[in-house]
C-alpha positions as a Markdown table, in Angstrom:
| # | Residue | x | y | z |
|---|---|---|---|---|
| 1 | Unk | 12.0 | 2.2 | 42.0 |
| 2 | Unk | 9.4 | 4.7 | 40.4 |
| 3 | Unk | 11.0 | 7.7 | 39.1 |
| 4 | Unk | 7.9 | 9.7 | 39.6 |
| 5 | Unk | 7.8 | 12.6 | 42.4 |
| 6 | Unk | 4.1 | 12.3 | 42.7 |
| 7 | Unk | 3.2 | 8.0 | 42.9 |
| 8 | Unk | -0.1 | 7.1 | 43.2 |
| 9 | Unk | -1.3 | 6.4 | 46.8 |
| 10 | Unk | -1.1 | 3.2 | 48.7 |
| 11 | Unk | -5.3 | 3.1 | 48.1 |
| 12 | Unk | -4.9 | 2.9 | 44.2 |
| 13 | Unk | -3.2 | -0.6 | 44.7 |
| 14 | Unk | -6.0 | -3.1 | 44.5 |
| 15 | Unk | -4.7 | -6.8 | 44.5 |
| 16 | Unk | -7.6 | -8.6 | 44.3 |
| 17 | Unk | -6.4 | -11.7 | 46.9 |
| 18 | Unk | -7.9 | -14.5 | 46.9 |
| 19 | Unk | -10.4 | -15.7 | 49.3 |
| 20 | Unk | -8.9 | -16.7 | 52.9 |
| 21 | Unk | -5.3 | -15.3 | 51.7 |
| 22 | Unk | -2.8 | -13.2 | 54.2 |
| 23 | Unk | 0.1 | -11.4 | 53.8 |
| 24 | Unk | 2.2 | -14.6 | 52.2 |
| 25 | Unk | 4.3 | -16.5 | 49.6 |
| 26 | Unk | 1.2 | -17.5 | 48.3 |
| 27 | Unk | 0.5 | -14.0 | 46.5 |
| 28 | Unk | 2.6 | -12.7 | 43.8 |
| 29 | Unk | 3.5 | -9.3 | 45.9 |
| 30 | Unk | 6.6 | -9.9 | 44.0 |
| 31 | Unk | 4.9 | -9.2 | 40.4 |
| 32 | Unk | 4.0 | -5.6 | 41.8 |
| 33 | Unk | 7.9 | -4.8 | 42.3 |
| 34 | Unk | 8.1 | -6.3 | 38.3 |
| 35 | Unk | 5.4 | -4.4 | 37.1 |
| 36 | Unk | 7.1 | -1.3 | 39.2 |
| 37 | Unk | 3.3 | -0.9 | 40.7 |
| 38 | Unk | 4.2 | -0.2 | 44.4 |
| 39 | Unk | 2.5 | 2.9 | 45.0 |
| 40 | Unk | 2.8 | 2.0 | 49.0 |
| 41 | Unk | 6.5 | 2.9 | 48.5 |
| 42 | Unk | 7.4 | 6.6 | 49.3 |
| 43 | Unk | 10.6 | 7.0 | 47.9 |
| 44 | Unk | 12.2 | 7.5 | 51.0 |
| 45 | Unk | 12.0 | 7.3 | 54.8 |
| 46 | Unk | 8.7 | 8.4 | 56.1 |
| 47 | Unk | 9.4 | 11.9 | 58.0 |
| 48 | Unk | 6.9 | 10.6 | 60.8 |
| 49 | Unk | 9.5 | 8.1 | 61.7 |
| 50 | Unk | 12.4 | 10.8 | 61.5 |
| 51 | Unk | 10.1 | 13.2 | 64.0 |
| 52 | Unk | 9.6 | 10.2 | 66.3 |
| 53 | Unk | 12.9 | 9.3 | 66.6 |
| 54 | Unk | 14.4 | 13.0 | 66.9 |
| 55 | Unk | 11.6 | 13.8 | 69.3 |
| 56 | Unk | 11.1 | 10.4 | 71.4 |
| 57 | Unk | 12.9 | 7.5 | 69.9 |
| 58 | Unk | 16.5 | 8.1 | 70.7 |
| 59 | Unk | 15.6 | 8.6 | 74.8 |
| 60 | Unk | 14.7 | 4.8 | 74.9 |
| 61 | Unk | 17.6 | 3.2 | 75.2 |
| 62 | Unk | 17.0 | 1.4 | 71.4 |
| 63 | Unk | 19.7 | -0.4 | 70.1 |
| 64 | Unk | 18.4 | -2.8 | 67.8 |
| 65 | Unk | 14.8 | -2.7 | 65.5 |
| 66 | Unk | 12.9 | -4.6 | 63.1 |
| 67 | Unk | 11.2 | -3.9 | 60.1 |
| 68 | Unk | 8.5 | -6.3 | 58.7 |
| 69 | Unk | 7.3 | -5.8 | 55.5 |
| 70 | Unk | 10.3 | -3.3 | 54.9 |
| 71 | Unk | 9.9 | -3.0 | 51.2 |
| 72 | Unk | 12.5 | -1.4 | 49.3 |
| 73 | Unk | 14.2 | -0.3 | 52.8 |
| 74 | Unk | 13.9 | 3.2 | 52.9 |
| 75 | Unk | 13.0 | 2.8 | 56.9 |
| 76 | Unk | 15.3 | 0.1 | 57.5 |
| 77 | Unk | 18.2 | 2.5 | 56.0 |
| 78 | Unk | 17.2 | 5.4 | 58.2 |
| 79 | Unk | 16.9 | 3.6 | 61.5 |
| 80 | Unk | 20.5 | 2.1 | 60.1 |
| 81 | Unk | 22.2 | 5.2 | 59.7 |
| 82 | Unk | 20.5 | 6.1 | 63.0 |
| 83 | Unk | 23.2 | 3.4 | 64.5 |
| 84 | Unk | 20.6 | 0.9 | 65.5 |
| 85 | Unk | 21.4 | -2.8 | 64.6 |
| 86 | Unk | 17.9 | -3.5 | 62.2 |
| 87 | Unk | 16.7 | -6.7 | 61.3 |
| 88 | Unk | 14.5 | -6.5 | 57.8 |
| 89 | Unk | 11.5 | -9.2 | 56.9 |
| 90 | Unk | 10.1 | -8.8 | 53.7 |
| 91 | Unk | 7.9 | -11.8 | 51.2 |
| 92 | Unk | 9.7 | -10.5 | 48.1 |
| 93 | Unk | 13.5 | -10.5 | 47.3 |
| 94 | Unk | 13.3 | -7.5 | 45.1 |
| 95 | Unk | 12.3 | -5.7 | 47.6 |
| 96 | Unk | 15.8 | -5.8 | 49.2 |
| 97 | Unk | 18.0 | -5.2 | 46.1 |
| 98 | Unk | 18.7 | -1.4 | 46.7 |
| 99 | Unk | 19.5 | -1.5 | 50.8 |
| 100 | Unk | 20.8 | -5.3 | 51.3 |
| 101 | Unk | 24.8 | -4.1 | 50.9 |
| 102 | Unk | 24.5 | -0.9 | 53.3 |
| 103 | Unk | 22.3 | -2.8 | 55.4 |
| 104 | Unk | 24.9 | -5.5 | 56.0 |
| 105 | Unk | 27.9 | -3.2 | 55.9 |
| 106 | Unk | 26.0 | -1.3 | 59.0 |
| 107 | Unk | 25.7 | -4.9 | 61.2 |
| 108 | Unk | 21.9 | -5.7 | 60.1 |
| 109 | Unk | 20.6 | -8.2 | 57.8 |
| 110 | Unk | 17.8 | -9.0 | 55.3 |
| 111 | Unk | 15.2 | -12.4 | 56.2 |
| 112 | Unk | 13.3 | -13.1 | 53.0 |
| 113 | Unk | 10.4 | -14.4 | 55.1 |
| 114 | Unk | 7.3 | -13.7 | 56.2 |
| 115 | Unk | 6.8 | -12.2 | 59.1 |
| 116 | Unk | 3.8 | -13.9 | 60.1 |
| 117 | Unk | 5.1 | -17.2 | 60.7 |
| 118 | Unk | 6.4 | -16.3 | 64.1 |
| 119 | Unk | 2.9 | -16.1 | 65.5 |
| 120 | Unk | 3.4 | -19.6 | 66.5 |
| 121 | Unk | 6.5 | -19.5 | 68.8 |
| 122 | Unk | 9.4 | -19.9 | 66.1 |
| 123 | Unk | 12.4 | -18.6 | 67.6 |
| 124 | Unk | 12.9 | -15.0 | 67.5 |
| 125 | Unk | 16.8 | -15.4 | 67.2 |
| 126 | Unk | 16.0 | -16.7 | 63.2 |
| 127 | Unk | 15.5 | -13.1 | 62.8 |
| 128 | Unk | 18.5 | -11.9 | 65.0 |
| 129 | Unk | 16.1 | -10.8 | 67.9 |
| 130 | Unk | 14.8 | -10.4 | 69.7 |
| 131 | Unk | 14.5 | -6.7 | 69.1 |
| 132 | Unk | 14.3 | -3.5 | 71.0 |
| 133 | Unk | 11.7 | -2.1 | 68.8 |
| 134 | Unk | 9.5 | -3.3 | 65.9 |
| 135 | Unk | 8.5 | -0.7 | 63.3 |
| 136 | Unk | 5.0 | -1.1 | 61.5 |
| 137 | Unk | 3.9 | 0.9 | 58.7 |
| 138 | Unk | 2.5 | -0.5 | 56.2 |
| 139 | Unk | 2.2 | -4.7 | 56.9 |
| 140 | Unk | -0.8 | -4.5 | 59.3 |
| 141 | Unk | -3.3 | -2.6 | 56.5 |
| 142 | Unk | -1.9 | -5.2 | 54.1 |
| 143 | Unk | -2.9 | -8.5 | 55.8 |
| 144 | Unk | -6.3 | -10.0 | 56.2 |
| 145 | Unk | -8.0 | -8.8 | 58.8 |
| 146 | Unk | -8.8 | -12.1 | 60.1 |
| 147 | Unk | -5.2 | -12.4 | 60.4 |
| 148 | Unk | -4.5 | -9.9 | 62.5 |
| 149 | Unk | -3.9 | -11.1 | 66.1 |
| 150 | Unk | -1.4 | -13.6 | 64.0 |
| 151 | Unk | 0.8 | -10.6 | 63.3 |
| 152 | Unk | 0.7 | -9.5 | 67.1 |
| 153 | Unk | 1.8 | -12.9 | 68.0 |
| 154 | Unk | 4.5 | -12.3 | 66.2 |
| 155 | Unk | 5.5 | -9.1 | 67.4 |
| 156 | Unk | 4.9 | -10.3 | 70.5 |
| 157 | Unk | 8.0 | -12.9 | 70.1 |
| 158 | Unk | 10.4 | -10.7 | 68.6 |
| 159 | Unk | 10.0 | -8.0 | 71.1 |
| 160 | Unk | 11.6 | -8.4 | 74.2 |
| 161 | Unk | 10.0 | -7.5 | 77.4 |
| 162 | Unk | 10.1 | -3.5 | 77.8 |
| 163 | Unk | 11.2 | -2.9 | 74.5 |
| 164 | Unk | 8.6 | -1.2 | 72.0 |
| 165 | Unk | 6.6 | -1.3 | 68.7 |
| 166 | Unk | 6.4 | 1.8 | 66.8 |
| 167 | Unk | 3.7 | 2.2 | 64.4 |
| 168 | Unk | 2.6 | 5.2 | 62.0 |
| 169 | Unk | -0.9 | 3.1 | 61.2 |
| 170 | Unk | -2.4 | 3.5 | 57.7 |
| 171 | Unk | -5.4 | 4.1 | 56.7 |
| 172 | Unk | -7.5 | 4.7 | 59.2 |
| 173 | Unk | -10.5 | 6.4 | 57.9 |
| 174 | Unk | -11.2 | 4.2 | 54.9 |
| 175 | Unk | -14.2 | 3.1 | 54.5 |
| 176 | Unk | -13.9 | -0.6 | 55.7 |
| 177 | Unk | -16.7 | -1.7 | 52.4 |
| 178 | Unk | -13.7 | -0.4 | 50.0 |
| 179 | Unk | -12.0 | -3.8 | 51.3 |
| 180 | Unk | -8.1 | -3.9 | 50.7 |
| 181 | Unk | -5.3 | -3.7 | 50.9 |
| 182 | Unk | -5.0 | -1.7 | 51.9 |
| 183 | Unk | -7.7 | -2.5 | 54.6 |
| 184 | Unk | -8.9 | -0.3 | 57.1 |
| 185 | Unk | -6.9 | -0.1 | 60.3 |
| 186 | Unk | -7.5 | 1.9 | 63.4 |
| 187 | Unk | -5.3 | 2.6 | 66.7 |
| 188 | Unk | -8.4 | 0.0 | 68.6 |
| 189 | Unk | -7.6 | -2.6 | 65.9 |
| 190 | Unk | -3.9 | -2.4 | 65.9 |
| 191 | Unk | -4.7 | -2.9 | 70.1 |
| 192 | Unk | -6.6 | -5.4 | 69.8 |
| 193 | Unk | -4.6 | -7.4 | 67.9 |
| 194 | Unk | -1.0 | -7.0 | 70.2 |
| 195 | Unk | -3.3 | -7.7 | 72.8 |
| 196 | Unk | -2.3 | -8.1 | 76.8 |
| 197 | Unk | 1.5 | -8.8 | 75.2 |
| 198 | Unk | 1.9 | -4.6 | 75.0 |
| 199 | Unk | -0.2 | -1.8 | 76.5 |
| 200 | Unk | -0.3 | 1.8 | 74.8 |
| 201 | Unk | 1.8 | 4.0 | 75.6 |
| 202 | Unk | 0.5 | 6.6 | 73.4 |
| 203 | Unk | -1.5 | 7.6 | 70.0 |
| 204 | Unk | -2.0 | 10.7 | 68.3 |
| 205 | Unk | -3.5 | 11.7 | 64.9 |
| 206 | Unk | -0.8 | 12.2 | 62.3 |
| 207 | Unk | -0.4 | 13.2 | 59.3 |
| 208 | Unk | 3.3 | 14.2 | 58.6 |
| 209 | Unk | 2.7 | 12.9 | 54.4 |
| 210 | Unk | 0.5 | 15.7 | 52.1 |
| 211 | Unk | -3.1 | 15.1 | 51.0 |
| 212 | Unk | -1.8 | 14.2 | 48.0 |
| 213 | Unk | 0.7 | 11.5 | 49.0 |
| 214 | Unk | -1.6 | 9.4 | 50.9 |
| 215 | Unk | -5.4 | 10.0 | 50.7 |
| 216 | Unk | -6.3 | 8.7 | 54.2 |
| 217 | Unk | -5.4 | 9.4 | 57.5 |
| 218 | Unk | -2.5 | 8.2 | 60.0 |
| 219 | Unk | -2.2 | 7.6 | 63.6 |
| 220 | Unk | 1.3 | 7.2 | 65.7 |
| 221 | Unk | 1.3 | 4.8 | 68.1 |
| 222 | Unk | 3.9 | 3.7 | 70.6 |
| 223 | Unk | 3.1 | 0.1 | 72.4 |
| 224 | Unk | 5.6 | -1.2 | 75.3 |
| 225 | Unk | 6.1 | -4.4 | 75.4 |
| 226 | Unk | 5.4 | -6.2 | 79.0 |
């Protein structure tokens, strides 16, 4: 993990993918956790999620959550220490070196997968779900956009019916012609993709993270699953 108070923003990381590529094995995401280039990573939980769970989360009746695309864990921990049992899916074993033991000593566990495969019906119980909630932050700006609805399939099957997804979505006023990741992603997109599997609960404008942490703009949405 970057010593540095101030890291870069998530929009500095340009990754150059090839053409037709998703959020996969494929890429060498792990070379960025090497190299120590993860300027996605904010060192922490993100406060938006703290709010949201202070505020709204805790009256749900969630008891269980997954992460995809957890990165170093900072969420996962929170939501952890939060007493919920969380499931983490990250591409890159790094990625789970400095939560892994807490995680497990608090009843959840780390899946070095990728998340995406369970767009096509693989059992949700390979990830211990299905879940009460899935958290997105930063997975769906990082996949192709053509490979959107695959990651709404997936939530889809490791959500069960009435539970939620939580996302604080990222960025959503880049201009789409910068490319990504990360891409361009918008509360309609994020819809779009879940499709008739979830309908909106709400979405509001956010921006709990400084100008200077993250150039663009967020939005916090809440999606129920039906």
């Amino acid at each position: 993990m970057t010593s540095d108070d101030n890291p870069p923003p998530f929009d500095s990381l340009r990754l150059d993918l090839p053409e037709g590529d998703t959020l996969s094995p494929r890429y060498d995401w792990r070379a960025r956790y090497v190299e120590e280039h993860t300027p996605w990573d904010l060192g922490g939980h993100h406060p938006g999620l703290e709010r949201w769970w202070a505020a709204e989360g805790q009256k749900l009746g969630i008891e269980s959550a997954l992460v995809p695309g957890c990165g170093r864990g900072h969420d996962v921990i929170f939501l952890a220490r939060a007493g919920l049992r969380v499931g983490a899916v990250d591409v890159v074993d790094l990625a789970a070196e400095p939560f892994v033991e807490e995680l497990t000593e608090r009843g959840g566990e780390f899946h070095l997968k990728n998340f995406l495969e369970w767009e096509s019906g693989r059992d949700p119980a390979e990830l211990g779900g299905p879940y009460d909630l899935v958290f997105e932050h930063t997975i769906f700006c990082a996949i192709e956009p053509a490979q959107r609805p695959a990651f709404g399939r997936a939530a889809a099957a490791c959500v069960r019916p009435g539970g939620y997804l939580f996302s604080l979505l990222f960025p959503n006023d880049k201009p789409a012609e910068d490319g990504g990741p990360p891409h361009r992603a918008e509360p309609e997109q994020l819809a779009a993709a879940l499709g008739d599997a979830f309908e909106l609960v709400h979405s509001n404008p956010s921006r709990a993270l400084p100008r200077g942490r993250r150039q663009w703009r967020e939005s916090r949405l809440l999606f129920r699953r039906r």
